[in-house]
MARTI-986936 format. One record per residue (C-alpha): z, y, x; residue in one letter. Coordinates in steps of 0.001 Angstrom, whole numbers. Layout:
% residues N
<r><zz>Z</zz><yy>Y</yy><xx>X</xx><mipa>A</mipa></r>
...
This chain:
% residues 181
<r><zz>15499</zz><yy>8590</yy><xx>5414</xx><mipa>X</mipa></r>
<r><zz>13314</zz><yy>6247</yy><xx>2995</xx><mipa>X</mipa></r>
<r><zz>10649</zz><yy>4725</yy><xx>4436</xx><mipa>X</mipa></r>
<r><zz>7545</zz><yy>2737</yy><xx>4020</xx><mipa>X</mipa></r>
<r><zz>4968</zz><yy>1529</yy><xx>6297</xx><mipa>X</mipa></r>
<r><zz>1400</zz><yy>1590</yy><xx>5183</xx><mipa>X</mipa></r>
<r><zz>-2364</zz><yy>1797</yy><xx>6101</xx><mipa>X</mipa></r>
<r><zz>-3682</zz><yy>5358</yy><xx>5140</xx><mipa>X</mipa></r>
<r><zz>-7080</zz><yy>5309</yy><xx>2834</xx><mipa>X</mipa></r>
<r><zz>-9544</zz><yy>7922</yy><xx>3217</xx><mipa>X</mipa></r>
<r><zz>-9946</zz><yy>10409</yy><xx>887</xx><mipa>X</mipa></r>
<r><zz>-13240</zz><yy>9305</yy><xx>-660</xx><mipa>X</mipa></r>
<r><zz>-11673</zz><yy>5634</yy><xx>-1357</xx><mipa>X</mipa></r>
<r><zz>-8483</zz><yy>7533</yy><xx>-2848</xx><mipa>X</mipa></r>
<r><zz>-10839</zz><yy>9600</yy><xx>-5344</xx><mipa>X</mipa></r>
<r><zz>-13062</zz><yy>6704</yy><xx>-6215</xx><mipa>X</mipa></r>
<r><zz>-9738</zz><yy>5186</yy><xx>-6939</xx><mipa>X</mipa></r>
<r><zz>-8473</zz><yy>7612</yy><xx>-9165</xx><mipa>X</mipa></r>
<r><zz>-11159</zz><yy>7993</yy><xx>-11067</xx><mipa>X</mipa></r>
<r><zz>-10343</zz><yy>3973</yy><xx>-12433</xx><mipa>X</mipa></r>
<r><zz>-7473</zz><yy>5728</yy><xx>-14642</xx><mipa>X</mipa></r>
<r><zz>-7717</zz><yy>5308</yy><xx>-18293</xx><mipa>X</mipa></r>
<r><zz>-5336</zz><yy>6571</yy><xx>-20877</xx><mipa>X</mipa></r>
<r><zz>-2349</zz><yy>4329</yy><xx>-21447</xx><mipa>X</mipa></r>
<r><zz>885</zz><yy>5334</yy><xx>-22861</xx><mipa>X</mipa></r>
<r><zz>3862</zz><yy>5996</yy><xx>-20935</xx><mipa>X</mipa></r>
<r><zz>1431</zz><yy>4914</yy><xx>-17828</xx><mipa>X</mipa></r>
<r><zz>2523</zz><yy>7085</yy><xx>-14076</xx><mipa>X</mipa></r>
<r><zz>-406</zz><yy>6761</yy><xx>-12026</xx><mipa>X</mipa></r>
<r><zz>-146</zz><yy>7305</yy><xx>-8475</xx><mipa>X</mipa></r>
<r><zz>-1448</zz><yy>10582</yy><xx>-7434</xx><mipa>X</mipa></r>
<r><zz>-5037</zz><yy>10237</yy><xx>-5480</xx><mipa>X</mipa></r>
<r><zz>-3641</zz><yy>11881</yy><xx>-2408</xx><mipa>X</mipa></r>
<r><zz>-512</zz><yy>8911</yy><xx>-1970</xx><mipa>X</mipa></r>
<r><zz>-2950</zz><yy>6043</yy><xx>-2776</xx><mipa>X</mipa></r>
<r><zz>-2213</zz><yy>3608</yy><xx>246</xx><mipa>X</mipa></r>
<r><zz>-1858</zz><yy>195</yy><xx>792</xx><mipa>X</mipa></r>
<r><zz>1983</zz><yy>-463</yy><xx>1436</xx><mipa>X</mipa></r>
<r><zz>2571</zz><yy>-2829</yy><xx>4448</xx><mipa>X</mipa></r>
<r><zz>6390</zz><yy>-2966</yy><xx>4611</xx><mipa>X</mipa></r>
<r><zz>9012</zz><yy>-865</yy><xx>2075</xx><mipa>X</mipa></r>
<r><zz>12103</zz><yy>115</yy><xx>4294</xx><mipa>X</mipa></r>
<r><zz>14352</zz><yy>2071</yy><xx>1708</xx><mipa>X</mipa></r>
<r><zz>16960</zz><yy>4025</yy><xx>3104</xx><mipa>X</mipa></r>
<r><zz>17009</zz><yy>4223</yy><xx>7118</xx><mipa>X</mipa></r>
<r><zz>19173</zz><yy>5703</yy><xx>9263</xx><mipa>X</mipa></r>
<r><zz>18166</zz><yy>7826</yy><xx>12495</xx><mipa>X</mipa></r>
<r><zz>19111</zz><yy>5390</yy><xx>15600</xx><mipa>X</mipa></r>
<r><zz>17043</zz><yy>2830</yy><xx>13810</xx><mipa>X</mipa></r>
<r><zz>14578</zz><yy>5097</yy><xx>12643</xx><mipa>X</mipa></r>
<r><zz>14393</zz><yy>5858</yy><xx>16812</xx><mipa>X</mipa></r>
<r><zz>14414</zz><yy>1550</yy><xx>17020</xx><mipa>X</mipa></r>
<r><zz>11612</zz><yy>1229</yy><xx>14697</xx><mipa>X</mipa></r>
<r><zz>9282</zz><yy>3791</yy><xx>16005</xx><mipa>X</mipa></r>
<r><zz>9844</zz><yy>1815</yy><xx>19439</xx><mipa>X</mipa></r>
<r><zz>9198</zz><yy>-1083</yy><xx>18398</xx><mipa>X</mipa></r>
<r><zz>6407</zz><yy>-261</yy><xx>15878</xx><mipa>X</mipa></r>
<r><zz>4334</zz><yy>993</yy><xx>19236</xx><mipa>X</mipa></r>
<r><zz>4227</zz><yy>-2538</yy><xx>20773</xx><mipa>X</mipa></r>
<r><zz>2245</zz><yy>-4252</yy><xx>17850</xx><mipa>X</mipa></r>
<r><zz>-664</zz><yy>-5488</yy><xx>19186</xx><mipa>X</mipa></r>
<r><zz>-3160</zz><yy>-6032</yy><xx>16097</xx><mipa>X</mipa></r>
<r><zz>-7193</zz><yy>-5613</yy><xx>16083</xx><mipa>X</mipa></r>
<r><zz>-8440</zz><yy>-3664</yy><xx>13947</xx><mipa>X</mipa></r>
<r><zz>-10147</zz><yy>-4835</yy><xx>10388</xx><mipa>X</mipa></r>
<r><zz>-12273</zz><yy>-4106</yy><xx>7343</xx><mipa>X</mipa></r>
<r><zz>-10825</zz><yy>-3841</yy><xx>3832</xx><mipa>X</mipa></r>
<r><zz>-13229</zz><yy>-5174</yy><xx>981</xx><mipa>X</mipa></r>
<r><zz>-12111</zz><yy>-4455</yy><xx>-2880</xx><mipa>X</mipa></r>
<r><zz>-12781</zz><yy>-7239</yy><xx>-5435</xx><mipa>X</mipa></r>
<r><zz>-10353</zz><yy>-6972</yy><xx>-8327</xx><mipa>X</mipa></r>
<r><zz>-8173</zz><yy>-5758</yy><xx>-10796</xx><mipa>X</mipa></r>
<r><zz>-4309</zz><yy>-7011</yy><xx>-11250</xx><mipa>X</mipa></r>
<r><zz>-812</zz><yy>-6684</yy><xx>-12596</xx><mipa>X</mipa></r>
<r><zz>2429</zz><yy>-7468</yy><xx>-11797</xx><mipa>X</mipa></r>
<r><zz>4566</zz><yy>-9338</yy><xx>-13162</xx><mipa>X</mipa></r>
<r><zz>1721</zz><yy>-10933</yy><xx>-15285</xx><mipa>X</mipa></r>
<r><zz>-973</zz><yy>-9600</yy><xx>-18105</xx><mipa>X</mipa></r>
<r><zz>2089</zz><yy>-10081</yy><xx>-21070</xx><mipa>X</mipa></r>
<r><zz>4491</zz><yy>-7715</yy><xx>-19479</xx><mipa>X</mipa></r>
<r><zz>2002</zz><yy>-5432</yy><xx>-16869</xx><mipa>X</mipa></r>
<r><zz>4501</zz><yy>-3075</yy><xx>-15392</xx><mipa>X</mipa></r>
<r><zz>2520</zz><yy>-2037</yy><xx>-12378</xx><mipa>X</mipa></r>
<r><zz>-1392</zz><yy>-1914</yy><xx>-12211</xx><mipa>X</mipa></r>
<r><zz>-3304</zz><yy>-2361</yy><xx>-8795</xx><mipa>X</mipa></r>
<r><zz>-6428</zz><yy>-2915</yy><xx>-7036</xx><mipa>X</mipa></r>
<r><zz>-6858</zz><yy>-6078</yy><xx>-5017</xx><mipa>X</mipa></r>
<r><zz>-8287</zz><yy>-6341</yy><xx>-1938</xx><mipa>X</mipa></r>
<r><zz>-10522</zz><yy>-9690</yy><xx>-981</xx><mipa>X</mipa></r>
<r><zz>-8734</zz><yy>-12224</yy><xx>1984</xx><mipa>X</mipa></r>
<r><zz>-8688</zz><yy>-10498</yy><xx>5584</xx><mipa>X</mipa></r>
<r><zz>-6891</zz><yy>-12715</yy><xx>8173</xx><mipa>X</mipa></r>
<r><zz>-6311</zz><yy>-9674</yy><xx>10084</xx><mipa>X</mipa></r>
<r><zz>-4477</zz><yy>-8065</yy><xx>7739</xx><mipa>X</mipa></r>
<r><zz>-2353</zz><yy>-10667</yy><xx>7078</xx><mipa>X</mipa></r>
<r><zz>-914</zz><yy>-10840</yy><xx>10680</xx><mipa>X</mipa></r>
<r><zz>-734</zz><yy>-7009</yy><xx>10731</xx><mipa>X</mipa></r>
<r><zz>1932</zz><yy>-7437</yy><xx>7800</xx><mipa>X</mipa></r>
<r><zz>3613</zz><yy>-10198</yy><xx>9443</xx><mipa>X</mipa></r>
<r><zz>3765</zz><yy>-8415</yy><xx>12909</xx><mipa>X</mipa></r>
<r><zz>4970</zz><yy>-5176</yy><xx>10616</xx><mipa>X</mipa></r>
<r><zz>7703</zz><yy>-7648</yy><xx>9242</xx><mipa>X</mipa></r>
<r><zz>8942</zz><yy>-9252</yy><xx>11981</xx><mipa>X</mipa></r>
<r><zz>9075</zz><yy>-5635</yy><xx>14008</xx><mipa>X</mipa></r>
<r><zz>11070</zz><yy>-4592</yy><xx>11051</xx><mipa>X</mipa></r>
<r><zz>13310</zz><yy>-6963</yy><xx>10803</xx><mipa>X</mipa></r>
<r><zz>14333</zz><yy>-6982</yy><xx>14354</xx><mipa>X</mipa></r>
<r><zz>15584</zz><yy>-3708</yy><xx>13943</xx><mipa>X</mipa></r>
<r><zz>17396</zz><yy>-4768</yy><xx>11668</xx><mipa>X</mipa></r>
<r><zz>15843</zz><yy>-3772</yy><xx>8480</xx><mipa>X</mipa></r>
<r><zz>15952</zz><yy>-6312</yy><xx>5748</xx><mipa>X</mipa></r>
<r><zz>12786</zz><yy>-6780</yy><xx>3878</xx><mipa>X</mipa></r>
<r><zz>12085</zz><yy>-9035</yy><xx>991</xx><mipa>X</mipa></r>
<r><zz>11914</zz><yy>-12625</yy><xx>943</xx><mipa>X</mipa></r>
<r><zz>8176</zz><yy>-12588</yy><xx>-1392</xx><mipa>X</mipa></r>
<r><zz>5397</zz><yy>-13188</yy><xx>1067</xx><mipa>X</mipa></r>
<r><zz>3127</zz><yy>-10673</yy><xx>1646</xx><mipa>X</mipa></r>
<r><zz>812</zz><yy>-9524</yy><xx>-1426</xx><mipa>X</mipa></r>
<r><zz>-2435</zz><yy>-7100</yy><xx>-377</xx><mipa>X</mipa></r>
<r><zz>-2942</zz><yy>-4870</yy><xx>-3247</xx><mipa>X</mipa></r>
<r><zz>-2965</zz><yy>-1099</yy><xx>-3969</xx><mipa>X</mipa></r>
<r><zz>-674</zz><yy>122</yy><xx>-6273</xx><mipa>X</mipa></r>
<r><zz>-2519</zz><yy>2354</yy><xx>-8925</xx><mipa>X</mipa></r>
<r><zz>129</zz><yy>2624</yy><xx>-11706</xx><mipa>X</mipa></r>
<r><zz>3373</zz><yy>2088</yy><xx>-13199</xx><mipa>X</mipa></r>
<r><zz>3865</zz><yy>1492</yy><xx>-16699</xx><mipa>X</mipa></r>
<r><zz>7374</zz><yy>2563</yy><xx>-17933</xx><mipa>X</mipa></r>
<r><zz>6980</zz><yy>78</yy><xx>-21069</xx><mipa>X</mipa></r>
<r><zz>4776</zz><yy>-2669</yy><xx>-20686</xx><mipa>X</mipa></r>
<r><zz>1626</zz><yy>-1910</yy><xx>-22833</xx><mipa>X</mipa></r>
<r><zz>-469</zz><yy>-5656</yy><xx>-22379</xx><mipa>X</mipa></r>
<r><zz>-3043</zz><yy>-4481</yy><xx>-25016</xx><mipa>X</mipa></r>
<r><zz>-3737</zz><yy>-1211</yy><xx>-23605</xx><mipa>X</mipa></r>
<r><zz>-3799</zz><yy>-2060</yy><xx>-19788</xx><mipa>X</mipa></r>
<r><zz>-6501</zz><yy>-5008</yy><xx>-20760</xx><mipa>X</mipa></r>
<r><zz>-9080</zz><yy>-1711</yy><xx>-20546</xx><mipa>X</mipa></r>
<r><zz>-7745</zz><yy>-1368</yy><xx>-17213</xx><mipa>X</mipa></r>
<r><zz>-7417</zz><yy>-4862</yy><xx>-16085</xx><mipa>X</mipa></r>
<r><zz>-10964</zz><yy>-5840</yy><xx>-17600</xx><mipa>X</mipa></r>
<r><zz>-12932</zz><yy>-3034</yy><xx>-15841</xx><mipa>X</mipa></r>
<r><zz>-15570</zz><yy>-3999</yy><xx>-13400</xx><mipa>X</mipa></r>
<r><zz>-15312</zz><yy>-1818</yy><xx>-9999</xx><mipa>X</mipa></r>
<r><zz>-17305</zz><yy>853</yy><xx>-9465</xx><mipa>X</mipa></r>
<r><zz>-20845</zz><yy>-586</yy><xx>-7683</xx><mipa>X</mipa></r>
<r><zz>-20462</zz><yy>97</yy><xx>-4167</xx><mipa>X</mipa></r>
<r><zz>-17196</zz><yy>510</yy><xx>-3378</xx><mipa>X</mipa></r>
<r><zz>-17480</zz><yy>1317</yy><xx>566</xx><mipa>X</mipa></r>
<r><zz>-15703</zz><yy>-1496</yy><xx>3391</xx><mipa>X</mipa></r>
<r><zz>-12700</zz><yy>579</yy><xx>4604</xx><mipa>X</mipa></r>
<r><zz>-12238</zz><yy>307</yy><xx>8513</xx><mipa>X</mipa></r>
<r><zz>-8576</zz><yy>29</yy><xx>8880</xx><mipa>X</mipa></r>
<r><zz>-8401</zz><yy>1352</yy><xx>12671</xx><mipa>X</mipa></r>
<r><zz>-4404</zz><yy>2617</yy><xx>12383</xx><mipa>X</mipa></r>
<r><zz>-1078</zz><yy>2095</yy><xx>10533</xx><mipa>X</mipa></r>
<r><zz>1358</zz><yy>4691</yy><xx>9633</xx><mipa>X</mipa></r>
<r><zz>5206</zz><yy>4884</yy><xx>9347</xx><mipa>X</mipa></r>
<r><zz>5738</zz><yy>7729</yy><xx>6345</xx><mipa>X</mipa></r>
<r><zz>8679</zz><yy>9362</yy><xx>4434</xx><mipa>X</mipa></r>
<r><zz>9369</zz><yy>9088</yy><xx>1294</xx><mipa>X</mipa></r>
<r><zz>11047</zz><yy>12113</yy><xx>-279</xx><mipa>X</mipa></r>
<r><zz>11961</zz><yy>11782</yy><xx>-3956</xx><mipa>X</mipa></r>
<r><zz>11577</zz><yy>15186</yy><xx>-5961</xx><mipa>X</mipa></r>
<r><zz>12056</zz><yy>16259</yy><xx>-9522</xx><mipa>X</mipa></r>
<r><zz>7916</zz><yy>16276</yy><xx>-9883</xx><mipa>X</mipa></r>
<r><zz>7949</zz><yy>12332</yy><xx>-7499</xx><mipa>X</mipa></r>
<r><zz>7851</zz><yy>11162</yy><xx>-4237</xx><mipa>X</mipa></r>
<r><zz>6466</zz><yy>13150</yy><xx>-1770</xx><mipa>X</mipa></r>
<r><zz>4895</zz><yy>11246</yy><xx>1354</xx><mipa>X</mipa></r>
<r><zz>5376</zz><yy>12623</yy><xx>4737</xx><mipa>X</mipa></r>
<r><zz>3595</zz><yy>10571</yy><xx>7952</xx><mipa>X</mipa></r>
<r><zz>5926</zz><yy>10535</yy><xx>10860</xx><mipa>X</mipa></r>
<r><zz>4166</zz><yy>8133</yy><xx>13401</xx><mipa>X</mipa></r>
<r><zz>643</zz><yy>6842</yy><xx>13103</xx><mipa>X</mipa></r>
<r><zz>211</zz><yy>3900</yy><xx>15556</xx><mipa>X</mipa></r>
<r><zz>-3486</zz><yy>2693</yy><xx>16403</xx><mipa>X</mipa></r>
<r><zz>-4853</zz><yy>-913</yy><xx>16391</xx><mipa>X</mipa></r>
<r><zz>-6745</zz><yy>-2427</yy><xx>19156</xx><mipa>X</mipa></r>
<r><zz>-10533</zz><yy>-1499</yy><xx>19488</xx><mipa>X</mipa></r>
<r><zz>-12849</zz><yy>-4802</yy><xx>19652</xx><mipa>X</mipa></r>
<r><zz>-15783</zz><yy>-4277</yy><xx>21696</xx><mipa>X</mipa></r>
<r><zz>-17908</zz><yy>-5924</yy><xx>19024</xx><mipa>X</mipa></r>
């Protein structure tokens, strides 16, 4: 199976989202109901780890967090944008989520990427990179009062690949810890 780990948005964030999307040539953008910020990409795993991983998933212990939006990006860099995204201002939290994610992952013997850990949501993919055109994008304020997200869960999903894209299936939502603040 191909996996991902990630932390669901709700649907008003994912339509608020989708609405950023401007017309740009040979642009993919991510359909509203698979916007999600991506934790951990597994690729291909097989069932006794899949089994593993669910395991050892359940034994993060992680508070939960807010989520605050503050800017627009690229990757690999504004001369060659081949992916667009949404950044997300620093959470502390967040960061040790993905680094407990990691580390669960790569017990089970999972390998992961060696780039640390970058918090963004992927919005598009650009099959050509189109610098002039994506400026519009990249040079777009965010819409005024974009809500806090309160990230209370993570989720382990499927990834199918189809003729029309991927299709995302949850299999195991695990919760963070409740503060009593």
């Amino acid at each position: 199976m191909r996996l991902f780990i990630a932390i669901e948005l709700p649907n008003e964030i994912k339509q608020r989202l989708a609405r950023m999307r401007i017309d740009i040539p040979g642009c993919r953008w991510v359909p509203s109901e698979q916007i999600h910020l991506t934790l951990a990409f597994l690729g291909e795993v097989d069932d006794a780890k899949l089994d593993l991983l669910t395991r050892v998933l359940a034994t993060i212990n992680a508070p939960g967090f807010s989520l605050c939006f503050n800017n627009t990006g690229c990757f690999p860099d504004r001369r060659r944008p081949r992916v667009l995204w949404i950044g997300l201002k620093p959470e502390p939290l967040l960061d040790t989520l993905a680094s407990q994610v990691r580390k669960a992952v790569l017990a089970c013997g999972i390998p992961q990427e060696d780039r640390p850990f970058s918090p963004h949501i992927t919005l598009a993919r650009l099959k050509v990179p189109a610098p002039r055109e994506a400026e519009a994008f990249l040079n777009r304020p965010l819409e005024q009062g974009m809500p806090v997200v309160d990230v209370r869960e993570f989720t382990l999903f499927q990834s199918i690949l189809t003729s029309q894209g991927a299709v995302h299936n949850p299999l195991k939502v695990f919760d963070l810890v409740r503060s009593n603040v």
